[in-house]
DSSP file (Angstrom, degrees, kcal/mol; ACC not computed):
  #  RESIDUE AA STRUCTURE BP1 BP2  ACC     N-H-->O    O-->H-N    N-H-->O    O-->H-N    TCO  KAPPA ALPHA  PHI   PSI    X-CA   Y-CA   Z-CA
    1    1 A X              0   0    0      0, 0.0     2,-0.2     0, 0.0     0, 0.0   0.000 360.0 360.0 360.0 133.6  -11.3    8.9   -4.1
    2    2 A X     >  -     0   0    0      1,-0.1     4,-3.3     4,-0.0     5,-0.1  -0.355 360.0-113.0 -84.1 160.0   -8.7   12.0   -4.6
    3    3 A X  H  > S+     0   0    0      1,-0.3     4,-2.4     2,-0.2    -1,-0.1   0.888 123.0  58.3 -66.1 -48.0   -5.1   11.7   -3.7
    4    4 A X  H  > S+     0   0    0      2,-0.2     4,-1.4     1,-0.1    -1,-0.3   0.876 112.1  44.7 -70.8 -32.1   -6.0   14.5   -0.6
    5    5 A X  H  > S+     0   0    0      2,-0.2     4,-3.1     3,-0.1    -2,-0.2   0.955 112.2  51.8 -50.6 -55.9   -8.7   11.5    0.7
    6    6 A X  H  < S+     0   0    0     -4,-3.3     4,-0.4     1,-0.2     3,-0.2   0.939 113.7  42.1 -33.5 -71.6   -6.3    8.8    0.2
    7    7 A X  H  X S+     0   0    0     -4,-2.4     4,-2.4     1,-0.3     3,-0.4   0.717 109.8  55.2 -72.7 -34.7   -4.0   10.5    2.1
    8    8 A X  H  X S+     0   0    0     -4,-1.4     4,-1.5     1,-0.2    -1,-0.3   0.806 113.4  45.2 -28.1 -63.6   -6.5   11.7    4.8
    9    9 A X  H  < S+     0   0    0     -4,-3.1    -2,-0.2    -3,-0.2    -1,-0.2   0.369 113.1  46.9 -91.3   8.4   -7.5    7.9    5.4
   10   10 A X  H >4 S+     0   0    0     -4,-0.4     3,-2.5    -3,-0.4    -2,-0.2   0.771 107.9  54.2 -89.7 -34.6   -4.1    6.5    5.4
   11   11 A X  H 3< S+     0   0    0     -4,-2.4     2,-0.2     1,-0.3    -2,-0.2   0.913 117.0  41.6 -50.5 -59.0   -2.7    9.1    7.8
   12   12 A X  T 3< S+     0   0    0     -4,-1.5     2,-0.3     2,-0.1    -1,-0.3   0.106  82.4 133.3 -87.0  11.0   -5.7    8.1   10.2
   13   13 A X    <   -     0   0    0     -3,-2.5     3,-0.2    -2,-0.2    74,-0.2  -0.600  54.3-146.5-100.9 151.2   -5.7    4.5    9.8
   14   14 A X  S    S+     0   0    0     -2,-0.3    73,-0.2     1,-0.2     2,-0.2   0.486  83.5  14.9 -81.2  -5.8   -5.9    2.8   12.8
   15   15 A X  E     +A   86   0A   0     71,-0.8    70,-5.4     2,-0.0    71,-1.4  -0.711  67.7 156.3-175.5  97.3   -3.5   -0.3   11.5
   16   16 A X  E     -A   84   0A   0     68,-0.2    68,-0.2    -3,-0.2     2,-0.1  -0.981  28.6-140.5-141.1 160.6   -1.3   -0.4    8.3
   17   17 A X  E     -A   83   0A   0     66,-3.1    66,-0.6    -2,-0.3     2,-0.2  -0.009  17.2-158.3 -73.4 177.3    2.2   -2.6    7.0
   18   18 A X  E     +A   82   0A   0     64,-0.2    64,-0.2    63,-0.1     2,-0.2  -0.697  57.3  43.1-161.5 141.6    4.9   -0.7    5.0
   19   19 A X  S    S-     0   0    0     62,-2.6     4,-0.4    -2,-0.2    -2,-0.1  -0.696  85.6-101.8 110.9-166.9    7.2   -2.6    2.8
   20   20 A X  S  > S+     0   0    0     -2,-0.2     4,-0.5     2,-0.2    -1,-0.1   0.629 114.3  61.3-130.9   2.7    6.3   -5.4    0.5
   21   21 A X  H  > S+     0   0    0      2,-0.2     4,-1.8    -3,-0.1     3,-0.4   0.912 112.8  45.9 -70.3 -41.9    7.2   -8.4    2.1
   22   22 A X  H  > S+     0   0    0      1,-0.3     4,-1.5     2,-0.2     3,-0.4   0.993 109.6  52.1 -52.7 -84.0    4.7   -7.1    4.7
   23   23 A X  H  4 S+     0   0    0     -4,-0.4     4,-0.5    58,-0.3    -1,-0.3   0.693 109.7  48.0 -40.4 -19.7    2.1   -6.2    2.4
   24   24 A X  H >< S+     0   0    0     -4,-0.5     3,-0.6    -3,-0.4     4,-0.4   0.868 111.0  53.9 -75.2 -43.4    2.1   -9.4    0.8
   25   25 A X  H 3X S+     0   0    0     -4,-1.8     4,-1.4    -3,-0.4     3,-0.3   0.898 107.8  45.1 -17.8 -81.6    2.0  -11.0    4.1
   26   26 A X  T 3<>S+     0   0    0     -4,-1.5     6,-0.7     1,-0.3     5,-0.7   0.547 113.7  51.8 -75.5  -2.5   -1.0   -9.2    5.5
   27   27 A X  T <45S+     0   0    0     -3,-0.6    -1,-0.3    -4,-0.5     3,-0.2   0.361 108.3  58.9 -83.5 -15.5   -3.1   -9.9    1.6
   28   28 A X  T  45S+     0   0    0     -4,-0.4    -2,-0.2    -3,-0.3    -3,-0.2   0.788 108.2  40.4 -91.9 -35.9   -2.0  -13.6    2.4
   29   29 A X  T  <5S-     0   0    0     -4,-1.4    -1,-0.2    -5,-0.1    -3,-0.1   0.391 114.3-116.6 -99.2  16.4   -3.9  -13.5    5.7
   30   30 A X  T   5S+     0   0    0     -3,-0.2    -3,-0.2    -5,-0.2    -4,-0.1   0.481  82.6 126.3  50.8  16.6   -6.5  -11.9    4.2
   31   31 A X      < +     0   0    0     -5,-0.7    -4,-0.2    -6,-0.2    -5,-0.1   0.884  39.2  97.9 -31.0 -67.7   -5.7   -9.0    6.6
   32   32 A X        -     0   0    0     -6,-0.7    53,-0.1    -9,-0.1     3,-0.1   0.445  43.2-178.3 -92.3 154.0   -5.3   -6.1    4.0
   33   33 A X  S    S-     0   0    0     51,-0.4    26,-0.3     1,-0.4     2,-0.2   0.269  78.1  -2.8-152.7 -20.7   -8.5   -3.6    3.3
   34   34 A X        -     0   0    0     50,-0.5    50,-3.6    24,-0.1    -1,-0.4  -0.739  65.5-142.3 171.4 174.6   -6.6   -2.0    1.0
   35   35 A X  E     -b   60   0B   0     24,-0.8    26,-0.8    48,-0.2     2,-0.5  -0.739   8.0-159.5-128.0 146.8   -3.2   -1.7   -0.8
   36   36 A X  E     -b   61   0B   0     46,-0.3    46,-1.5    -2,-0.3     2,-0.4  -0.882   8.0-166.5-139.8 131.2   -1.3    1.1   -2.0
   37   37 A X  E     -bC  62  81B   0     24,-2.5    26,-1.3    -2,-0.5     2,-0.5  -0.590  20.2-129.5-100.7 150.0    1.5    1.1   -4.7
   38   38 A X  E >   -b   63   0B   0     42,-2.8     3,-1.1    -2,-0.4    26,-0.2  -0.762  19.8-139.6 -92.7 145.8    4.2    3.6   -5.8
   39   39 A X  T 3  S+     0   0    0     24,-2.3    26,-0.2    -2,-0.5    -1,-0.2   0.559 100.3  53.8 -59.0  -9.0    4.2    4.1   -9.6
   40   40 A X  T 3  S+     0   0    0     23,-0.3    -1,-0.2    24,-0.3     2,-0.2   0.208  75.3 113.9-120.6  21.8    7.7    4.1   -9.7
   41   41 A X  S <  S-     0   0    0     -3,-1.1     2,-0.2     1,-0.1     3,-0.0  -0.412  80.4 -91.1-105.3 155.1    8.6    0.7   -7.9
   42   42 A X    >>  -     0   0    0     -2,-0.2     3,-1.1     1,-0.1     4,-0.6  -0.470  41.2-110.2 -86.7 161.8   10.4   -1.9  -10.3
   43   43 A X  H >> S+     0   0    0      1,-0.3     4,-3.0     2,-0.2     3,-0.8   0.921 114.3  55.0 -55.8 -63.2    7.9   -4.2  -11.9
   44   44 A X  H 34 S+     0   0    0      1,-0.3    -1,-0.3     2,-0.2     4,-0.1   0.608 107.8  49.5 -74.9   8.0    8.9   -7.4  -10.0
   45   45 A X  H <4 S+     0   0    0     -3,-1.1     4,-0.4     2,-0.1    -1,-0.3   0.478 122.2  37.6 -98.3 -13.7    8.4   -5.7   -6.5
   46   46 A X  H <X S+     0   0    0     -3,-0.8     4,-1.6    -4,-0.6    -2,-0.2   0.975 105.3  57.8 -82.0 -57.7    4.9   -4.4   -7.8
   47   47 A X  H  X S+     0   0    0     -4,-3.0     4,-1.5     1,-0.2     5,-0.3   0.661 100.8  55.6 -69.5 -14.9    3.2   -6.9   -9.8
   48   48 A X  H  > S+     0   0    0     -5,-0.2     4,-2.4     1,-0.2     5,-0.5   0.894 113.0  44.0 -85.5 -37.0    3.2   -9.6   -7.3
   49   49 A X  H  > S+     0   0    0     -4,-0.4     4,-2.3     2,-0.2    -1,-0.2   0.907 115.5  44.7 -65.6 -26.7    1.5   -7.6   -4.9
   50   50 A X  H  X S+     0   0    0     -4,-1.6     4,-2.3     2,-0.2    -2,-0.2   0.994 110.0  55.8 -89.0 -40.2   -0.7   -6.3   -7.1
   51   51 A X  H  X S+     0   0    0     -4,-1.5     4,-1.3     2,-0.2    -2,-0.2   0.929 112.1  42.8   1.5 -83.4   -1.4   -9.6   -8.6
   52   52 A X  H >X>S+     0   0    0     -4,-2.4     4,-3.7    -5,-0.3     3,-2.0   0.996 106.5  64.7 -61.3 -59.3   -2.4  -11.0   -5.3
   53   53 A X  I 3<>S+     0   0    0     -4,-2.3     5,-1.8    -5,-0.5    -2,-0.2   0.769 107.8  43.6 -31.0 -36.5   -4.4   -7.9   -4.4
   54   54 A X  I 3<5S+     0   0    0     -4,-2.3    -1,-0.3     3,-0.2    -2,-0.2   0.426 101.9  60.0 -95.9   9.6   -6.5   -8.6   -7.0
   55   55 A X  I <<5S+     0   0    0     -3,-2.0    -2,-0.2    -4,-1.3    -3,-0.2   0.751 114.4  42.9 -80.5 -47.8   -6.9  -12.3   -6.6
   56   56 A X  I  <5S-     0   0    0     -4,-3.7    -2,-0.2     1,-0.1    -3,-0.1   0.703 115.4-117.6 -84.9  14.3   -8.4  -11.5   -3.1
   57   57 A X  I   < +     0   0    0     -5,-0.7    -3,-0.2     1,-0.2     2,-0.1   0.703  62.5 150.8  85.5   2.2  -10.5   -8.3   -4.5
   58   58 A X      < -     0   0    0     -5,-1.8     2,-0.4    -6,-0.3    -1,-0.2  -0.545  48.6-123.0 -64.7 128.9   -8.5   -6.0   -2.3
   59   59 A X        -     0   0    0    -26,-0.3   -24,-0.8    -2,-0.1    -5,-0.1  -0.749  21.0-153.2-107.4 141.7   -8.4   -2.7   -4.0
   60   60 A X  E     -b   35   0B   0     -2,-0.4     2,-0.5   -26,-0.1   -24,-0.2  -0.195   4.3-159.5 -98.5 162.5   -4.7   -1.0   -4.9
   61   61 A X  E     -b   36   0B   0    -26,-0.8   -24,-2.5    -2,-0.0     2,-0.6  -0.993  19.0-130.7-134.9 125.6   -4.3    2.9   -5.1
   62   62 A X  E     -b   37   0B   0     -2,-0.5   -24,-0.2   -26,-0.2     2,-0.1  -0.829  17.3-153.7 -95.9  93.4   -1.3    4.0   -6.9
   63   63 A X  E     -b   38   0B   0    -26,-1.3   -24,-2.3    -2,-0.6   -23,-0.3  -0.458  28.1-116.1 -81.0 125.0    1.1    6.8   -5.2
   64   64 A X  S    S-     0   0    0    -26,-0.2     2,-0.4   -25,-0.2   -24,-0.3   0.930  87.7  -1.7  18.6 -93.2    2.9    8.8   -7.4
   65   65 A X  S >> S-     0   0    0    -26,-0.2     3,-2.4   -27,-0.2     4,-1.1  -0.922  70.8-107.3-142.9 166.3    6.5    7.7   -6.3
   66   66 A X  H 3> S+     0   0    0     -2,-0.4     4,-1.6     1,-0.3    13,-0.7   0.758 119.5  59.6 -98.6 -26.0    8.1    5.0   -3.6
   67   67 A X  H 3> S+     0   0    0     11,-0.2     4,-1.6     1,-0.2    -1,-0.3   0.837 106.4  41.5 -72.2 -27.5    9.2    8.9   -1.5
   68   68 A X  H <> S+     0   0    0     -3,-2.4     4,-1.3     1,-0.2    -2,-0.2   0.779 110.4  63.4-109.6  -4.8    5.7   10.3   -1.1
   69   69 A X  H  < S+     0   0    0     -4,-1.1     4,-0.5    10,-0.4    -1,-0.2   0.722 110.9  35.3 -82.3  -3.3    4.5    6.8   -0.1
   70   70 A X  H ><>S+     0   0    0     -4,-1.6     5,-2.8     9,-0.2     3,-0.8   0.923 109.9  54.2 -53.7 -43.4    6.4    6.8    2.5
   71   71 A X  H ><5S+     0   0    0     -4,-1.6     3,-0.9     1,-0.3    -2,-0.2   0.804 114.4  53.8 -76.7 -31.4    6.3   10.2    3.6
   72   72 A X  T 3<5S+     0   0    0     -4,-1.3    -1,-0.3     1,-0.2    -2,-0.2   0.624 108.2  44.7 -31.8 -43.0    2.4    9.1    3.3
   73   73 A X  T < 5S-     0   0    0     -3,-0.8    -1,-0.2    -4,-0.5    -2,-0.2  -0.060 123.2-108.7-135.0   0.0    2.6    6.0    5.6
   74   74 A X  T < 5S+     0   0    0     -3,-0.9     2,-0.4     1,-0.2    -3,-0.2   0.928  76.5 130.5  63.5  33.9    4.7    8.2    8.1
   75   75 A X      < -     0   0    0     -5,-2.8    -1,-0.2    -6,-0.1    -2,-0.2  -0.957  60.6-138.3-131.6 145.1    7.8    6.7    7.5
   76   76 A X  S    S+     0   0    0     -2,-0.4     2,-0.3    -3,-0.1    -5,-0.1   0.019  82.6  66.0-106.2  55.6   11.0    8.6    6.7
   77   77 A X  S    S-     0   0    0      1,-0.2    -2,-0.1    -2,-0.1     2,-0.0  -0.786  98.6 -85.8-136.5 159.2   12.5    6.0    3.7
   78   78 A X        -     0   0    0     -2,-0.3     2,-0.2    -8,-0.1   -11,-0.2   0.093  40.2-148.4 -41.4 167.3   10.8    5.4    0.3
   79   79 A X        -     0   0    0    -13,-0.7   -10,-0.4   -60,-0.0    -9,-0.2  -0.832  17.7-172.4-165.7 113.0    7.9    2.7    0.3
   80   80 A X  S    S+     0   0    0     -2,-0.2   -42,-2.8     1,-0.2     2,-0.4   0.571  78.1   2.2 -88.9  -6.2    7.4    0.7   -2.9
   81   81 A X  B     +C   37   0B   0    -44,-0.2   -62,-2.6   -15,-0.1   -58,-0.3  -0.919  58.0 165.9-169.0 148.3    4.1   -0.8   -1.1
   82   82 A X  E     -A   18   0A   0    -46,-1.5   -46,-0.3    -2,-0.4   -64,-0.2  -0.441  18.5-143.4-129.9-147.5    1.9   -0.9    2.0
   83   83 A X  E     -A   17   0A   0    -66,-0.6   -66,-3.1   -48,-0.2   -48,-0.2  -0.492  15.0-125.6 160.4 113.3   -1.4   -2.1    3.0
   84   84 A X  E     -A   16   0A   0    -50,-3.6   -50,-0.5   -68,-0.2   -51,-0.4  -0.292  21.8-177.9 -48.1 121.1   -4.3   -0.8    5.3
   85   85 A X  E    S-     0   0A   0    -70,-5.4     2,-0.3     1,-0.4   -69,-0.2   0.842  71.3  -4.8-119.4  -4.0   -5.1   -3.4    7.7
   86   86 A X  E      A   15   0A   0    -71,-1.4   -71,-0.8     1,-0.1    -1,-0.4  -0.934 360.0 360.0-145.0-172.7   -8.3   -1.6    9.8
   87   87 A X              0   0    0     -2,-0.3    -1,-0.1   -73,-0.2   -71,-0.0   0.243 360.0 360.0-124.4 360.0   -9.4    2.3    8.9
């Protein structure tokens, strides 16, 4: 999927988290449909999410940097992680 798809189907999804307590949250309830991370979020806010994302098979997309997934996710703060929960 390209970075303009990605961005296409987050804008439009009908139900997503932002932050990472929240994304962890909704992969914990098995909610989550897919995950997206910023490349530039500190290791120990990333890897547990990504970690869990892939213990339930959820698949992560990797965002540039924690500003354009926000700006991504509609929100006007940095985001080191979100998570789709219906498309």
């Amino acid at each position: 999927m390209s970075e303009d798809e990605l961005i296409a189907r987050v804008s439009q999804a009908g139900q997503k988290v932002v932050g990472t307590k929240q994304t962890l949250k909704a992969l914990e309830k098995g909610e989550a449909v897919m995950v997206l991370l910023a490349k530039d979020a500190e290791e120990k806010i990333s890897a547990p999410v990504a970690a869990l994302a892939e213990n339930k098979g959820v698949k992560v997309h990797y965002i540039e940097t924690m500003s354009e997934l926000g700006k991504i996710c509609g929100i006007k703060v940095k985001a080191a992680a979100a998570a789709i929960i219906e498309f």
